[in-house]
C-alpha positions in Angstrom: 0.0 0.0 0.0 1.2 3.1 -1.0 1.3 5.8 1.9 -0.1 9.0 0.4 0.2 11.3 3.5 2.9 13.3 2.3 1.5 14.1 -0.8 -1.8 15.0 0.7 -0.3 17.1 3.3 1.5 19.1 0.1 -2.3 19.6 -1.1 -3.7 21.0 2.3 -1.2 23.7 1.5 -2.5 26.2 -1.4 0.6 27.4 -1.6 2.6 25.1 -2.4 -0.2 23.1 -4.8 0.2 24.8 -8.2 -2.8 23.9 -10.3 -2.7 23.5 -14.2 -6.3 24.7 -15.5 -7.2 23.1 -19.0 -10.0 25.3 -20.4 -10.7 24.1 -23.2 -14.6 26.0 -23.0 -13.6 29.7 -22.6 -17.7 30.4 -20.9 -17.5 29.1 -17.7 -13.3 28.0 -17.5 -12.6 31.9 -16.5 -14.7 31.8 -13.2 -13.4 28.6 -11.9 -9.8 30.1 -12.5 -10.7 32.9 -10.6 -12.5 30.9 -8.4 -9.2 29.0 -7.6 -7.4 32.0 -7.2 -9.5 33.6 -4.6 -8.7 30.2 -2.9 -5.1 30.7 -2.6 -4.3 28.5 -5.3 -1.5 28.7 -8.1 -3.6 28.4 -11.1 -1.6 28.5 -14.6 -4.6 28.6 -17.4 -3.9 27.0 -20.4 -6.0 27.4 -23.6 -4.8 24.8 -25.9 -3.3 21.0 -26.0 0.1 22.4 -26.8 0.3 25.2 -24.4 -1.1 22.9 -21.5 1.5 19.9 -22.4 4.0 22.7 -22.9 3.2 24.2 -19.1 3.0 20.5 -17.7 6.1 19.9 -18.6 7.7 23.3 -17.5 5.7 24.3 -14.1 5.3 20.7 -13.0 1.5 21.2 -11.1 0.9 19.3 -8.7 -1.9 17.9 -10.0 -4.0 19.1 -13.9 -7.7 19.9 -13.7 -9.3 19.4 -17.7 -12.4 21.8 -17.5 -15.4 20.7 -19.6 -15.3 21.1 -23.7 -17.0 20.2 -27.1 -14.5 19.0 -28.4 -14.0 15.5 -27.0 -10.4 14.2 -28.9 -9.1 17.3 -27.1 -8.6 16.3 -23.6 -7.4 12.6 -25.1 -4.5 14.1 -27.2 -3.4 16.0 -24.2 -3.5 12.6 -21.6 -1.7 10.9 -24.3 1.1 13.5 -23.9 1.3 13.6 -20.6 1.4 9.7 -20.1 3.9 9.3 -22.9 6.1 11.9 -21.0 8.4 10.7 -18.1 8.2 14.4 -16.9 4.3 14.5 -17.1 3.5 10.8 -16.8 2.4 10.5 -13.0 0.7 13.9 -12.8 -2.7 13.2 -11.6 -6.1 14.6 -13.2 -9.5 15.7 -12.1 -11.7 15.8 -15.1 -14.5 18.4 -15.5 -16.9 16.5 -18.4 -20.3 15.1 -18.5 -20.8 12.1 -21.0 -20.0 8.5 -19.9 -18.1 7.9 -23.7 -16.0 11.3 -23.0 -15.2 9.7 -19.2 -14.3 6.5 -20.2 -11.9 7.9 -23.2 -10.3 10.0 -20.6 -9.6 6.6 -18.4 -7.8 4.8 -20.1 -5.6 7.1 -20.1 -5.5 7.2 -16.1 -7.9 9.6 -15.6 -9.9 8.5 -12.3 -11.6 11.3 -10.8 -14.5 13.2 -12.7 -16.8 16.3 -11.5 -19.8 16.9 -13.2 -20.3 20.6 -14.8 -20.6 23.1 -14.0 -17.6 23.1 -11.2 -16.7 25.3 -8.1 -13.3 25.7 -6.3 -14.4 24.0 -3.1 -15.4 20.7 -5.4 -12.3 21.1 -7.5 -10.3 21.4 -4.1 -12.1 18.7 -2.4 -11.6 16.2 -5.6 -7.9 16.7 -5.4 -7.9 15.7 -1.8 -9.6 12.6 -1.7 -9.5 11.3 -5.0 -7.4 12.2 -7.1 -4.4 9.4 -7.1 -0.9 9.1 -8.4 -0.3 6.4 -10.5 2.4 3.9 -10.0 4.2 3.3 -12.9 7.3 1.6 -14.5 6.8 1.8 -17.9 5.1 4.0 -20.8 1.6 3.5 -22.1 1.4 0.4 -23.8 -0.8 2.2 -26.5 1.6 3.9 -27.3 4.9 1.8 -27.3 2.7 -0.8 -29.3 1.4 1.3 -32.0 1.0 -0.5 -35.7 3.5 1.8 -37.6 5.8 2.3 -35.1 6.1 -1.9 -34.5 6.4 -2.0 -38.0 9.0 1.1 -38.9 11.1 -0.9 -36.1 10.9 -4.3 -38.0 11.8 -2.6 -41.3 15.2 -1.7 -39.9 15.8 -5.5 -39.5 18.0 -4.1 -36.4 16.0 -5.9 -33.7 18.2 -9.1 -32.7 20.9 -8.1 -35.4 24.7 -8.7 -34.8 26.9 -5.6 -33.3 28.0 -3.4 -36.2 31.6 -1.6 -36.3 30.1 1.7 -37.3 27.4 1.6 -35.2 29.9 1.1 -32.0 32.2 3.4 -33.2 29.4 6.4 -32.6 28.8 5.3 -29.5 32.5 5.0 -28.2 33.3 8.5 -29.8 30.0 10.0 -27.8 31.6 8.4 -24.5 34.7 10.0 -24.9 33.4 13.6 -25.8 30.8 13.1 -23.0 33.0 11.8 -20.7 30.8 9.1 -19.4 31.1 5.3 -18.4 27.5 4.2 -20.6 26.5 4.9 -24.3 23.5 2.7 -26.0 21.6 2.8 -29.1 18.5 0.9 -27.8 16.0 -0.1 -29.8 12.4 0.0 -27.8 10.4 -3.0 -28.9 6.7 -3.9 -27.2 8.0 -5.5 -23.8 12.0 -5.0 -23.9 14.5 -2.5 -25.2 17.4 -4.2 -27.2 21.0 -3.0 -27.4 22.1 -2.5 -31.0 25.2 -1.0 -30.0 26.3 -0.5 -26.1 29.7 0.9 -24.1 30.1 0.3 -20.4 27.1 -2.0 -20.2 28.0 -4.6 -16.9 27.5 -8.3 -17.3 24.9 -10.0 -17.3 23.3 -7.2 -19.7 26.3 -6.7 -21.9 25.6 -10.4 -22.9 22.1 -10.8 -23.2 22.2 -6.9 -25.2 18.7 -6.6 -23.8 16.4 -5.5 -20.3 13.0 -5.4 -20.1 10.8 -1.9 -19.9 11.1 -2.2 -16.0 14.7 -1.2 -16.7 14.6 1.4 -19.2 14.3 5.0 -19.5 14.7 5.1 -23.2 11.2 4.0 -23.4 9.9 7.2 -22.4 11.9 9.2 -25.6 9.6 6.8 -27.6 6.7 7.2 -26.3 7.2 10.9 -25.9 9.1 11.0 -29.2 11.0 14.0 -27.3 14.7 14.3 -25.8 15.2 13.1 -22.0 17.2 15.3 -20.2 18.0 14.2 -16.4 20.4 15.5 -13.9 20.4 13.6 -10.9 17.4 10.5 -11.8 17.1 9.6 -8.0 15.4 12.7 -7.6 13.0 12.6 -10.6 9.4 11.3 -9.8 8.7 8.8 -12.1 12.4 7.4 -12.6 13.3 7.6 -9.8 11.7 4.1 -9.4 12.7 2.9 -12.7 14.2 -1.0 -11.5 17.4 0.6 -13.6 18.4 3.2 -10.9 17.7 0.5 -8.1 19.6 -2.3 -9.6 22.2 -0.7 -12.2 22.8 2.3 -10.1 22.1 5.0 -12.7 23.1 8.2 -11.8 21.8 10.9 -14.8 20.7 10.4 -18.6 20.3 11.6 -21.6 18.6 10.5 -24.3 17.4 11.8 -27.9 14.7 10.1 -30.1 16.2 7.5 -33.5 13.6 7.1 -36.2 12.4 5.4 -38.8 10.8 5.7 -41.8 11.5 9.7 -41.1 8.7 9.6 -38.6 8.4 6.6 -36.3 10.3 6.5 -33.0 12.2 3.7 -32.5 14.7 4.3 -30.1 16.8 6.3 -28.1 21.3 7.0 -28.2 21.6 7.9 -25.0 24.5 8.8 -22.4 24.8 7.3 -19.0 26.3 8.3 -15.8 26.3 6.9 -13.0 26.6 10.0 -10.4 24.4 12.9 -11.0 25.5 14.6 -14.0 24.6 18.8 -14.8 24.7 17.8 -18.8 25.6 21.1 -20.9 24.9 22.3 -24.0 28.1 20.9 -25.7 27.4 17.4 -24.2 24.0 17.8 -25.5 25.0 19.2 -29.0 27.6 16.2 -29.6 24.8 13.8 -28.0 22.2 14.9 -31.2 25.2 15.0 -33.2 25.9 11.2 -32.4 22.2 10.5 -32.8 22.0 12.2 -36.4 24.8 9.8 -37.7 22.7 6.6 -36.2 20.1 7.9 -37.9 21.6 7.9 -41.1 23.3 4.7 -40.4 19.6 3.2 -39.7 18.2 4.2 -42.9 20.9 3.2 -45.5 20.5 -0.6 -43.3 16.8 -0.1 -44.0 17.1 0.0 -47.8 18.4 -3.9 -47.9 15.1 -4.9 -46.7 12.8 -2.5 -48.7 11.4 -2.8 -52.7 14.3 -0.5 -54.9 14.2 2.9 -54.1 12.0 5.5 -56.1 13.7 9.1 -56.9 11.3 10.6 -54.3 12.8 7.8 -51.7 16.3 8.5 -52.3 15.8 11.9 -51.9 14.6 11.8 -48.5 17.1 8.9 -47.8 19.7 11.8 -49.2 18.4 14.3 -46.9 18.5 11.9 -43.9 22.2 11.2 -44.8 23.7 14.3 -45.5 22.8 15.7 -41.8 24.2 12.3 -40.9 27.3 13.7 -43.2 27.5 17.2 -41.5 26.7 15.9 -38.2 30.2 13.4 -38.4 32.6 16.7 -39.4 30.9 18.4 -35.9 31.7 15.7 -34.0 35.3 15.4 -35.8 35.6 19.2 -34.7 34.8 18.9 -31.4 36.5 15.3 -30.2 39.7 16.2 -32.6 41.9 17.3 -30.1 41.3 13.8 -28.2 41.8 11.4 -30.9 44.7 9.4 -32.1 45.7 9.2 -35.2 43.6 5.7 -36.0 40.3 6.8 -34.1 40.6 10.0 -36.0 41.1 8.0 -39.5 38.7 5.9 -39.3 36.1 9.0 -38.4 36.6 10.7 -41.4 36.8 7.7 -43.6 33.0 7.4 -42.1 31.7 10.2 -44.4 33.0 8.5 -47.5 31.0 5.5 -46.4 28.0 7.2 -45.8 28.5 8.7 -49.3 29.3 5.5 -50.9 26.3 3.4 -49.0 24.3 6.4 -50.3 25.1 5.9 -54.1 24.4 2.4 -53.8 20.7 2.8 -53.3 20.1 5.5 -55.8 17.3 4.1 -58.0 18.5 1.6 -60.9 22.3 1.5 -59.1 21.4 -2.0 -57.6 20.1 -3.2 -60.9 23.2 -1.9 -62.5 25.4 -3.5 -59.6 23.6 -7.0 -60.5 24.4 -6.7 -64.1 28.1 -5.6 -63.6 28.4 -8.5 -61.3 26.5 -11.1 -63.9 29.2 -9.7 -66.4 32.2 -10.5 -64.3 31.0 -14.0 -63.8 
């Protein structure tokens, strides 16, 4: 049984309860604001999906009320966010909507405490006291880590359960070194497990099996959230705090920046480890989407083996994908330069002229040309 005295104690105290107000129906949302207000609560309005995932995110309320609306996929698109979101994902909400079809979309998504309209302060108050709960979780949304196309981008890649690939480790141990930490993974975030296609630092029995379940990952929430993870010190975060990795593994601070797939589906995370708390700057963090930018490249010149020949409209956005990969290594040449030697540093550079070659390869009637030059030489 979880004991919820602290947290109720916190809510006793206006002050310190900030209160994100959804009002999504402008004719009644301004007088419950104000009604808040005259309470002694924090109240931070917000208007629109964005602006109220935006706010979650950066004010960190102690708990969201949604205020009644006509628009019914509203209030769904923003619960989505927020339980995709490591930052927003425990958050709890009080729901201001009639309709049992509008409450029961709202549930799934972890919504258990619902006024009817209209709503005073004192209800609102009194909802948030006694029944509005935080929920206990380890891992992201199933709906969301299980979605069609994203399952099926990550299968394209042919990545899942594939061999360790020079290239790819060679990203990850040049991100180490600029970043200066013991842990580096491209992880690959499947239904029920995240798999290591390339890893640095990782301790036995893990380095072995190249896989943990969603108990032990944080990478799942830059899926699910398709958004960078930035974390200082993780024992101190609210939700990952209990991930089973800081407990067992000892994880200090990540950070972690979405890989995708077909251009749009999130797939994974590169991410940094430490295992102390670690204040990550702006450099680490500018080398980190560096790295990931080249791993995205390197992800979709592996995906053309599996795919039907390219079209010209294809290989453009393939093109596109690999020339930031391209820019992205001369960065990350600048900036770990003065730290290589002389056969790290070679076989850097000589990465662009792969990329470039790999990149020819799949322009639209080279493979058919390839066969037949091949057939000749037989």
């Amino acid at each position: 049984m979880v004991d919820d005295t602290a947290a109720l104690s916190s809510l006793d105290m206006a002050e310190a309860c900030p209160l994100l107000l959804v009002d999504l129906d402008d004719a009644t949302g301004k007088s419950l604001a104000e009604s808040c207000r005259a309470a002694d609560w924090n109240v931070i309005a917000a208007e629109s999906i964005d602006q109220a995932f935006a706010q979650a995110k950066a004010e960190r309320p102690q708990v969201v009320v949604i205020h009644r609306t006509q628009q019914p996929g509203d209030p769904v698109a923003l619960l989505k966010k927020m339980r995709g979101s490591a930052h927003t994902a425990l958050m709890p909400v009080v729901a201001v909507i009639a309709g049992d079809a509008a409450r029961h979309a709202l549930k799934i998504w972890g919504v258990e405490t619902f006024l009817d309209p209209p709503a005073v302060a004192d209800r609102v108050v009194e909802a948030v006291r006694l029944h509005a709960p935080v929920p206990v979780t380890l891992t992201a949304p199933s709906a969301l880590l299980e979605e069609p196309s994203r399952l099926k981008a990550l299968a394209r890649t042919g990545l899942l359960d594939s061999p360790p690939d020079e290239l790819f480790d060679h990203v990850a141990q040049l991100a180490a070194h600029l970043l200066d930490v013991p842990v580096v993974l491209l992880s690959l975030v499947d239904r029920n497990r995240q798999f290591f296609k390339t890893q640095v630092g990782v301790p036995e029995p893990i380095a072995t099996a190249r896989e943990t379940p969603l108990t032990h990952s944080f990478c799942q929430w830059v899926v699910s959230s398709d958004d960078e993870l930035v974390v200082s010190d993780v024992r101190r975060h609210a939700l990952l705090g209990h991930n089973l990795a800081t407990r067992d593994l000892g994880v200090g601070a990540y950070a972690g920046v979405p890989l995708h797939a077909d251009g749009v589906e999130p797939i994974g995370s590169f991410c940094a480890i430490d295992m102390k708390p670690h204040a990550w700057d702006e450099r680490e963090l500018r080398a980190l989407r560096d790295a990931a930018r080249v791993v995205n490249g390197l992800i979709a010149l592996r995906q053309t083996a599996h795919l039907p020949p390219l079209t010209i409209e294809d290989w453009q956005a393939l093109a596109a994908v690999v020339g930031h990969a391209m820019q992205s290594v001369a960065k990350l040449h600048l900036a770990g330069h003065p730290k290589m030697a002389p056969d790290e540093e070679h076989r850097w550079l000589s990465l662009t002229a792969d990329l470039g070659r790999q990149l020819s390869e799949c322009a639209p009637g080279e493979r058919a040309a390839s066969r037949a030059r091949g057939s000749r030489s037989a």
